[in-house]
N, C-alpha and C positions, 0 to 999 in steps of 0.2 A: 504494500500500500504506500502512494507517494505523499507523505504528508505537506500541507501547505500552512502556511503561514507562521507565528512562530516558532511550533511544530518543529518545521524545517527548520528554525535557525536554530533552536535547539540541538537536533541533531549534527545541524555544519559544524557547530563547536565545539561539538564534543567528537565529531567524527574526526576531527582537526587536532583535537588533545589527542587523543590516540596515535595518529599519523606523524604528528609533533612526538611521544612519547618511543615509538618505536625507529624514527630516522636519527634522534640523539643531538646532542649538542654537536656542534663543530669541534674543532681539535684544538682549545684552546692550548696545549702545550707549546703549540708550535709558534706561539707570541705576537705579537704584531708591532708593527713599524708607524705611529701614527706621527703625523708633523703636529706640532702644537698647538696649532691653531683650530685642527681638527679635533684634537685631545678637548680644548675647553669647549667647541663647540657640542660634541656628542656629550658631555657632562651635563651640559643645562640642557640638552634632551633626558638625557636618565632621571635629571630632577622629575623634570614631567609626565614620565612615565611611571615615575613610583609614587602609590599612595594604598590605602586599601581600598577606594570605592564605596565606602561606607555610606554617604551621603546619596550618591547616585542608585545604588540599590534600595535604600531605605525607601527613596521616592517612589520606585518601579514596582515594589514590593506596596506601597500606599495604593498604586494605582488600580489594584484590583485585579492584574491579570498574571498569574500566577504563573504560565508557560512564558511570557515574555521577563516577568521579572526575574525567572531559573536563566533565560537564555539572557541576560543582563550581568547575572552571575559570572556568569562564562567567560563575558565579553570581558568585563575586569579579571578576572584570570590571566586571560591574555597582555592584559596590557602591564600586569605586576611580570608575567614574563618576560616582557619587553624589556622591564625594567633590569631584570635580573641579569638579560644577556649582554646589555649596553653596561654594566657595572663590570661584566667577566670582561672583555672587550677593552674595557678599561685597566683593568686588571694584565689583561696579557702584553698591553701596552704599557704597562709600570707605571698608571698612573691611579687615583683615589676617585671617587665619586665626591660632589657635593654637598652640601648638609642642607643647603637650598639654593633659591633662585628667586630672585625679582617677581620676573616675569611670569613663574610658574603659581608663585604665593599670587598675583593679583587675580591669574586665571580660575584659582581654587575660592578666592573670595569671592571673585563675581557669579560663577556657579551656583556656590551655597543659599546666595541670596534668593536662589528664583524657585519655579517649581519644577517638575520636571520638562517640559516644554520649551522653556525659553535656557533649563541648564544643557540639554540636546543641542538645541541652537547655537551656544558657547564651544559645549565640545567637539561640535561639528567643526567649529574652527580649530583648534587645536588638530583634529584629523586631516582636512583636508592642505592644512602646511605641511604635516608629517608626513604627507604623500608625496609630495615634491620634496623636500628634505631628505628620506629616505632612498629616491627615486636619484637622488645627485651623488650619496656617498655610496650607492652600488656601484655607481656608472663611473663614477671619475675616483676612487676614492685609491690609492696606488698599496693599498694592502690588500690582500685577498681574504682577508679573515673578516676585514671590516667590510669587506664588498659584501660578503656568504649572511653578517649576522643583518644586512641592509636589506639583503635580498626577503628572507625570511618575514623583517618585519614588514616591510613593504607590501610582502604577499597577505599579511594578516589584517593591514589598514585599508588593504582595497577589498577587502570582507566584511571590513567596520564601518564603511562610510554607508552602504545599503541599507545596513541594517539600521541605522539611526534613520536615513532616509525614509526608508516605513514607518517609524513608529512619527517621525515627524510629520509625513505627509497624511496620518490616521488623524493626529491631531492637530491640524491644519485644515482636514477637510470642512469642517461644520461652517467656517468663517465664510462668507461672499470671496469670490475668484478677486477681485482688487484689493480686498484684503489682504489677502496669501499671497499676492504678490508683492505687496509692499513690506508683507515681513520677511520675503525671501531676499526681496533686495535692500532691506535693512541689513540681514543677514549677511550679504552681500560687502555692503559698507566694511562692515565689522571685519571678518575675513580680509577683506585689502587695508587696514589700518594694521592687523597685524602680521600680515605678511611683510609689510614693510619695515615693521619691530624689527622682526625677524632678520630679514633681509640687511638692516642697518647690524645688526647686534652680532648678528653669526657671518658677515660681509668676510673678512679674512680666509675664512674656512671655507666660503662658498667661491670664492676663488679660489683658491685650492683642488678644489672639487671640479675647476672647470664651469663655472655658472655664475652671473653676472649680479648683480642686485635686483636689478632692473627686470633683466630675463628671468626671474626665481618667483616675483613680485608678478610679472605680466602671464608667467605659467600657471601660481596658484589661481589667479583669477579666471585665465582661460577654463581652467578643468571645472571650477565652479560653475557654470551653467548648466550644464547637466545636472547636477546636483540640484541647484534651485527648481529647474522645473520639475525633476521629479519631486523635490517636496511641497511643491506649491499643485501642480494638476496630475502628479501619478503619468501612468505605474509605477511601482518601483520592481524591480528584476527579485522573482525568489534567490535562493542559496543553490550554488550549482549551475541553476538555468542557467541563468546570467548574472551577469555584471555590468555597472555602472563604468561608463568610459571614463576612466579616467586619467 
C-alpha cells in the first residue's frame, strides 16, 4: 500500500535513518585539509545546526496531528545529525566547534516568538541558504571529506525544504490567493535580507569555494520561486515522487 501524505514523510525518514545507518559515516581518520576561512565558516553552520528542536516539536505536537508531528521528530533528528557530522568534520580538521553565534541566537529568538506557521516560515529560510551553502562546499570545497559530508547534507535539505513546503502550503491554504501571496513574498523579502547576512558574513569562505556574494545572494533567490508558489497555490511533490527544483 502507497501511503500519502505525512504517512509518507514519515516513512522517507525513517527509510533514510536506516539507509543513513547502514552506509556509515565517512572515514573521518583520514583528516581533512580545510583553509580557515572555511574552518570558521562551517563553525557558524554547526552552531545552527545544533539544538534539540524542543520548541519546534512542542508546536507540531500542539497542532493536533500526530503523524506529522512523529515525522517532525525525525526531521530534527536529522538536523542534530547534521550537526554532529559538521562538529566530526571539524574535528578531522583540528579545529573546535563554537559555543554560539550571533546570527544563529537571533534566528532561535525570532522562531520562538511565533507559532508554528510563521516559525516554518523563519526556518524555511535558514533551509533554503543551507541549500546553496551546502550546494558551494560540495562543489568547490578542495577537500574531499568536506565535499562527501556537503554532499550528504545537501541531499537531506532538499528532502526538508518539501516537506515544510506542505505543511506551509496546508496552512496557507484557508487565507484568499493575494493573501498567500503577499506572505510568500514577505517570505520572500526575508530570505534575500538574509542571504545577504550571509553572503556578507561567510564572503571569505564563499570565495574560496569558488562563489561570488552576489552570485550566492542572486542563486538563493532564484531557487526561491518555486518554493513560494508551491507554498502559496500547491502542489507540493510527495517523498520519493518528486522533488522541488531546487
Amino acid at each position: 500500500m502507497i501511503k500519502t501524505g505525512y504517512a509518507a514523510w514519515v516513512d522517507e525518514f525513517e527509510a533514510e535513518r536506516e539507509r543513513r545507518a547502514a552506509l556509515g559515516d565517512p572515514d573521518w581518520g583520514h583528516g581533512a585539509r580545510l583553509p580557515a576561512e572555511i574552518v570558521r565558516s562551517v563553525q557558524k553552520f554547526q552552531v545552527g545546526e545544533d539544538g534539540d528542536g524542543s520548541a519546534l516539536t512542542g508546536k507540531a505536537e500542539r497542532a493536533g496531528d500526530t503523524t506529522y508531528a512523529a515525522a517532525v521528530r525525525l526531521f530534527v533528528a536529522e538536523e542534530q545529525n547534521h550537526a554532529r557530522m559538521l562538529a566530526l568534520l571539524l574535528a578531522a580538521g583540528g579545529a573546535g566547534t563554537l559555543d554560539g553565534h550571533w546570527s544563529d541566537a537571533a534566528f532561535v529568538r525570532l522562531r520562538r516568538l511565533m507559532g508554528l506557521k510563521l516559525e516554518l516560515l523563519v526556518l524555511m529560510v535558514a533551509e533554503v541558504v543551507s541549500l546553496r551553502y551546502y550546494r558551494a562546499l560540495r562543489d568547490g570545497s578542495p577537500d574531499p571529506l568536506a565535499s562527501e559530508v556537503a554532499r550528504r547534507l545537501l541531499a537531506d535539505e532538499e528532502r526538508h525544504v518539501p516537506f515544510h513546503c506542505r505543511r506551509l502550503s496546508e496552512g496557507l491554504a484557508p487565507l484568499p490567493r493575494p493573501v498567500r501571496r503577499a506572505v510568500t513574498a514577505g517570505w520572500r523579502g526575508l530570505l534575500a535580507g538574509a542571504a545577504v547576512v550571509v553572503a556578507v558574513d561567510h564572503g571569505p569562505a564563499l570565495r574560496a569555494l569558488g562563489v561570488g556574494r552576489r552570485a550566492f545572494v542572486a542563486d538563493v533567490l532564484r531557487s526561491s520561486g518555486v518554493m513560494a508558489s508551491a507554498m502559496a497555490d500547491g502542489p507540493v511533490p510527495e517523498p520519493v515522487a518528486g522533488r522541488l527544483a531546487v
